[in-house]
N, C-alpha and C positions, 0 to 999 in steps of 0.2 A: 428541918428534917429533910425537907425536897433537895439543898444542899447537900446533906452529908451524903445521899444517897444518888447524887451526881457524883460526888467526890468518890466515892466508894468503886460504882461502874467504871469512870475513867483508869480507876486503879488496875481493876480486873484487867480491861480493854489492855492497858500498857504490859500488863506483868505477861498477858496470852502472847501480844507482840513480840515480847522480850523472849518468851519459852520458846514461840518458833523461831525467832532469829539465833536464839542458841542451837535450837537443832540441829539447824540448818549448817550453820559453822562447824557443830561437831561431826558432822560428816566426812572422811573418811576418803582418801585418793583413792580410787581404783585400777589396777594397770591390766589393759588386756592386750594380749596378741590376737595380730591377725597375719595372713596372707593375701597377697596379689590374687584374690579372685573375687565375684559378686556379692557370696557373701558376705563381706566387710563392708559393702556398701553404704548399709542404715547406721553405721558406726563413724563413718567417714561425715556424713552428714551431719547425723547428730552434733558432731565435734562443730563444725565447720559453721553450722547456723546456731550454736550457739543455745542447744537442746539442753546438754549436759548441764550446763551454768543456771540455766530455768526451770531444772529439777534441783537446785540445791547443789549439784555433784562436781568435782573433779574428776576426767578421766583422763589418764592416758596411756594412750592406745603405743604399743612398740609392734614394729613393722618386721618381720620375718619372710626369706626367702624359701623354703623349705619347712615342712611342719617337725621333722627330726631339731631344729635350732628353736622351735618354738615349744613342742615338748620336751627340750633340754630346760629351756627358759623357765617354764613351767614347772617342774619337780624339783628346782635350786631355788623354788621361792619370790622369781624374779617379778614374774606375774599373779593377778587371782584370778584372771580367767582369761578364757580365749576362744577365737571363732575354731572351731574344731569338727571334729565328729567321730561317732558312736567308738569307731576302733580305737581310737587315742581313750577315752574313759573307761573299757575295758581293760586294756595293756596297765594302763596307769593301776586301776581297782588291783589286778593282779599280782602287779610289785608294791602293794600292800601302799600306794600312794593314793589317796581317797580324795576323787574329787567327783563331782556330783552335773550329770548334764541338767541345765536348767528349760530352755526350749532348742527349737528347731532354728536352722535358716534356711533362707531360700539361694542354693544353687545350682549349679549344671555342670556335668562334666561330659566331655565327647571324646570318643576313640575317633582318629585323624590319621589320614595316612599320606605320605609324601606325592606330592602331584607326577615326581615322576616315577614313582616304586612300579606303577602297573597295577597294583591293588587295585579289584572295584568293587569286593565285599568283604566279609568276613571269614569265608571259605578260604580266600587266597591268599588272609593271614597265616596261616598254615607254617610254620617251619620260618616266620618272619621274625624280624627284633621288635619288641614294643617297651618303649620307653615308660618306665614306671617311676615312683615314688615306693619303696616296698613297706610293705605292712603298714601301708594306711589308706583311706577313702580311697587314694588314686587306683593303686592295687584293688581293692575289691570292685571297687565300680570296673574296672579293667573286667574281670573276671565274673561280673555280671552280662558286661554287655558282650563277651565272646560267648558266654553258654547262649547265650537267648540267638545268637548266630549257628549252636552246632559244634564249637570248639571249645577246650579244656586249658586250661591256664599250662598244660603237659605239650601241649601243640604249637606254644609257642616259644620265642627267645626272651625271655624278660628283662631289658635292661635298665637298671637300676642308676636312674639321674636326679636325685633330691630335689635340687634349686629347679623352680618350673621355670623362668625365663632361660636358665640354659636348657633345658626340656625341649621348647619352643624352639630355639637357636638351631640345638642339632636336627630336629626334624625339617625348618624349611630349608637346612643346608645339606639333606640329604643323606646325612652322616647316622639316621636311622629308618628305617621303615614306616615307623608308625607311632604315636607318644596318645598316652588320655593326657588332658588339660581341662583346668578348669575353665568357666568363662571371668574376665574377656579373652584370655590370650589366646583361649579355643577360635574365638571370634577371628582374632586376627589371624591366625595361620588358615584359617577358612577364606579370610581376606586373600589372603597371596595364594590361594590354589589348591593349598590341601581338602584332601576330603572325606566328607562324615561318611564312618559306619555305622555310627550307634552313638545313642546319649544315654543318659542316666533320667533325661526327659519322657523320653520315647518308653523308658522301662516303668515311669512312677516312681521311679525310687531315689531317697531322699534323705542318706546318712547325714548328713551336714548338721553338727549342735550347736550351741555354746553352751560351756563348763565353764565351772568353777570350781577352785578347792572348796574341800568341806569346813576346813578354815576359814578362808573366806566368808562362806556365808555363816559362820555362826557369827564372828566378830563382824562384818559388814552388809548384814539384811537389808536394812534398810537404804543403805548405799544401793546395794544391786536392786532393789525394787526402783529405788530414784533412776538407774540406768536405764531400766525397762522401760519406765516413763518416757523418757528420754528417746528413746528405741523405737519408739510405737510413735515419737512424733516425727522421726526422721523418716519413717515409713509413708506417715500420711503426706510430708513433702516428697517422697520418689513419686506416690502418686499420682499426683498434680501437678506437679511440675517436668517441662521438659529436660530429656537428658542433656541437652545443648546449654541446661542454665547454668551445670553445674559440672561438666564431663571435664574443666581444667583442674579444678579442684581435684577431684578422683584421680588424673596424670599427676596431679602436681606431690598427691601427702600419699594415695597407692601406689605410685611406682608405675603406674598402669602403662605401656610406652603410647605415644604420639598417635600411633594407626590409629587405637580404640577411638579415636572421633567420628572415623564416619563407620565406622563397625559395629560398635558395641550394640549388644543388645544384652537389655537388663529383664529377670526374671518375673514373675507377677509376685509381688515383695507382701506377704501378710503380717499384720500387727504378731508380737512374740506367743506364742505358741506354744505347748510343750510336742515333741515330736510323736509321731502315733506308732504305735507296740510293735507292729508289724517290722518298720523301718527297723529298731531296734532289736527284735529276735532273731532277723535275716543276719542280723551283722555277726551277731554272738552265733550263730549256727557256721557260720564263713569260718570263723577263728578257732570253732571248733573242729570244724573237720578238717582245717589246716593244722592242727594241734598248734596251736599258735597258745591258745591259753587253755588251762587243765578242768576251770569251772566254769561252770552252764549258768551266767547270769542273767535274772529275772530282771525286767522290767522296772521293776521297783530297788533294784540292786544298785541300779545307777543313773535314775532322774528323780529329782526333788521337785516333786510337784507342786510344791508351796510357792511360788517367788512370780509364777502369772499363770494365769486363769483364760 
């Protein structure tokens, strides 16, 4: 009897083994976009030490210059998600293309102005060119940190440069006034001379998601919960570990250029998150009074609170 009932346990023990090694295989590629800024950082890692593969998951990550080429990417099906934020999930929700913010990231953006323009505040932006991304984070954080200076997105030149390394380009070649950037490249034009008026630091504010279609997470739940897992340990290695262990890596697979080594500075990275209300209704209030989009979306309109805690 004491046999059979070894015999019996070994069987369970093997068939549990076998059920999660099936899982675990039927798990499901994931492809996200990101951009050349901090946010993509825990993604970059994740990849890189080898996070993803010890949740079970394949990801991979397509590298985009511009968020216009990576929300192309994204509505053609290319990707199921992406480092983003709040404006891109509204635009999307509104042309009836339904995808879902799941948390927050952590980054920064700064208004910069050319070291030789003469600018030394925000007042003297006044009637100047400021290099944007239009109608997305770059644009509103733009238009964030001029009100909190005194000026109206009507007081100044806006010009419209997608790709942020040429952003960067023409601002330390003087070919504009003033560009926002993300970090790092914020960093480096800080490096060679330019200088801060304002961040998206100094305001508290913090549109930066990542989404996913709603596709996605119906057919790959548990895949993007194995990401997060994955996400949350890449986080715990930024914490611990110096930027110097890993800052070739981040040049090598972000794109990031060669300066960031002695520049970079990296944000305080928290485990995944869902983003707080506030961040959220700011944005949808932006696009509303820009009439950019016709509906007043709620909170619950577009983050799926289920997928981290």
């Amino acid at each position: 009897m004491k046999k059979v009932l070894k015999f019996l346990s070994l069987l369970i023990i093997v068939f549990s083994l076998s059920a999660c090694n099936q899982s675990k295989k039927e798990l499901k590629q994931l492809n996200i976009g990101v951009l050349p800024d901090v946010d993509s950082i825990p993604l970059i890692i994740a990849q890189q030490q080898g996070y993803f593969e010890k949740a079970g998951i394949k990801v991979n990550i397509e590298h985009f210059k511009s968020a216009k080429d990576r929300d192309s990417a994204f509505q053609a099906g290319k990707i199921d998600g992406a480092v983003s934020d709040v404006l891109a999930a509204a635009f999307a929700k509104e042309g009836g293309f339904d995808i879902r913010i799941t948390s927050m990231t952590n980054g920064s953006y700064k208004l910069l102005v050319n070291k030789n323009s003469g600018i030394k505040s925000i007042n003297d932006l006044n009637g100047k060119s400021i290099a944007i991304s239009k109608n997305t984070i770059i644009e509103y954080s733009c238009d964030m940190m001029l009100k909190e200076g005194g000026l109206s997105s009507d007081n100044v030149k806006k010009t419209v440069i997608p790709e942020i390394p040429v952003r960067l380009e023409m601002l330390q070649n003087g070919k504009i006034d003033s560009a926002v950037l993300p970090d790092p490249l914020a960093t480096v034009a800080m490096k060679n001379g330019a200088l801060l008026l304002n961040s998206t630091d100094k305001l508290n504010i913090n549109p930066g998601v990542l989404l996913f279609s709603s596709s996605a997470i119906d057919s790959k739940k548990e895949e993007i919960k194995a990401f997060y897992s994955a996400y949350n340990m890449a986080v715990e290695y930024i914490q611990k570990q110096p930027v110097s262990s890993y800052i070739d890596v981040l040049i090598k697979e972000a794109g990031f250029p060669e300066t960031v080594k002695d520049s970079i500075v990296l944000p305080k990275y928290t485990k995944a998150v869902l983003p707080k209300e506030k961040d959220v209704d700011e944005v949808i209030k932006w696009l509303k009074d820009k009439q950019l989009i016709k509906n007043e979306y709620k909170y619950s309109d577009l983050v799926d609170e289920n997928l981290v805690r």
